[in-house]
C-alpha positions as CSV (number, residue, x, y, z in Angstrom):
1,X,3.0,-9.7,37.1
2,X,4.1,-8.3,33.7
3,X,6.8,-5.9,32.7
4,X,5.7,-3.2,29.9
5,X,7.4,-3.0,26.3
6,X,7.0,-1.4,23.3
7,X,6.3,-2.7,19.9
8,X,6.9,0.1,17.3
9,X,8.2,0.4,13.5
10,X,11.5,1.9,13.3
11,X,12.6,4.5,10.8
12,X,14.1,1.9,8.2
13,X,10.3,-0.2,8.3
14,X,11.6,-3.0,10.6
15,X,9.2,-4.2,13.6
16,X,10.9,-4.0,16.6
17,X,10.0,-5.5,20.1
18,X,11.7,-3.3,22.9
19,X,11.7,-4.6,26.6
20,X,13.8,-2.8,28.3
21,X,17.1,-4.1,29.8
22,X,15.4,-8.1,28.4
23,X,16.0,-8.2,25.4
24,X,15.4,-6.3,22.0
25,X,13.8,-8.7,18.7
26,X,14.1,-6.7,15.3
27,X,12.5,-8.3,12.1
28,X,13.9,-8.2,8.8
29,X,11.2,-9.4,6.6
30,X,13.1,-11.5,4.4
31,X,15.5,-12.9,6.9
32,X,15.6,-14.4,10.4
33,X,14.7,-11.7,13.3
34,X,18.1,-10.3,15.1
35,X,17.9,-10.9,19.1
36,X,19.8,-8.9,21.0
37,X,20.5,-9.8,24.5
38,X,24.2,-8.7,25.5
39,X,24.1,-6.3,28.7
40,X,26.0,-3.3,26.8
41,X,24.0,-3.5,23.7
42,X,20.8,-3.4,26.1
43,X,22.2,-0.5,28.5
44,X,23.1,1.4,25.1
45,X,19.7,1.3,23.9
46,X,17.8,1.6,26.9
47,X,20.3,5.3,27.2
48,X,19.1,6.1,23.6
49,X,15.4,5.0,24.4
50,X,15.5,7.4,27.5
51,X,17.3,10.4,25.2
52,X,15.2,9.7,22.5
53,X,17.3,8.8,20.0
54,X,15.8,5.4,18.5
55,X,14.8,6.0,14.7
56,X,11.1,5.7,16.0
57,X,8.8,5.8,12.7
58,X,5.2,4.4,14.7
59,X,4.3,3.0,17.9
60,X,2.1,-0.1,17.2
61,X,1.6,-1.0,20.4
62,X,2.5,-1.3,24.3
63,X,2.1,-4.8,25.6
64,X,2.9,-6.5,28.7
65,X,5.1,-9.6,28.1
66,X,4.5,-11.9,31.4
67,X,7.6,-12.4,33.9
68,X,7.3,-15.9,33.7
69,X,8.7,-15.6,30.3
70,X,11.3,-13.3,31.0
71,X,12.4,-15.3,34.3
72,X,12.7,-18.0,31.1
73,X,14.7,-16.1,29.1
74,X,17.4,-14.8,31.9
75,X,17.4,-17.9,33.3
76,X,18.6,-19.6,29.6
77,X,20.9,-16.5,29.5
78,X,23.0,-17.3,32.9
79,X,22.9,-21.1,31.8
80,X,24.5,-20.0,28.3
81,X,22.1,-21.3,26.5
82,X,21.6,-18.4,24.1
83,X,20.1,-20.3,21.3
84,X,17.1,-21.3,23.3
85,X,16.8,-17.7,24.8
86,X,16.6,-16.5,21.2
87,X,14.2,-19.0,19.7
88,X,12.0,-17.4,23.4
89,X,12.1,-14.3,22.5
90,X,11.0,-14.9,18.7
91,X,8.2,-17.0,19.8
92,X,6.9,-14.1,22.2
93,X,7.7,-11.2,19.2
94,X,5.6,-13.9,17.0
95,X,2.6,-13.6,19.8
96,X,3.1,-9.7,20.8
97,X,3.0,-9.3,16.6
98,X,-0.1,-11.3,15.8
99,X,-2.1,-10.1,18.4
100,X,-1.1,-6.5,17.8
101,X,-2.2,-6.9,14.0
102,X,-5.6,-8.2,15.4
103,X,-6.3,-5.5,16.6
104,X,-6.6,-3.3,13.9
């Protein structure tokens, strides 16, 4: 089983990774990639998402990120272990990224 996300470019050129109420990956290109994972930040955006307010330039693509992974990733979350959740989700935005670029 799988649960949907969106990769997309927002409005200031970063690549964002959006899985709703997991966690959200945002790339600067010259520094490390923010994670966010804190429960309010997550319900905030997942009430923008739904209103449409997320500075949305282009949708690059829709993949499925495996629950395996995100069963990982709250798992290290409960434990506290944020560090390791964060190096997770950079690894899968590094996967969801490459294999989106593929494509084209």
């Amino acid at each position: 089983m799988s649960v949907k996300s969106v990769l997309y470019i927002d409005k200031k050129g970063r690549e964002v990774l959006y899985v709703p109420n997991v966690f959200v990956v945002i790339d600067y290109a010259r520094k490390e990639p923010e994670v966010i994972l804190e429960p309010e930040r997550l319900k905030r955006r997942q009430i923008d998402w739904k209103k449409g307010k997320v500075s949305l330039e282009k949708v690059i693509d829709c993949p499925e990120i495996d629950e395996k992974d995100i069963k990982l990733i709250t798992e290290y979350c409960f434990n506290n272990e944020i560090d390791e959740a964060k190096w997770w989700c950079v690894g899968i935005f590094d996967q969801v990224i490459n294999k989106a670029y593929d494509m084209y």
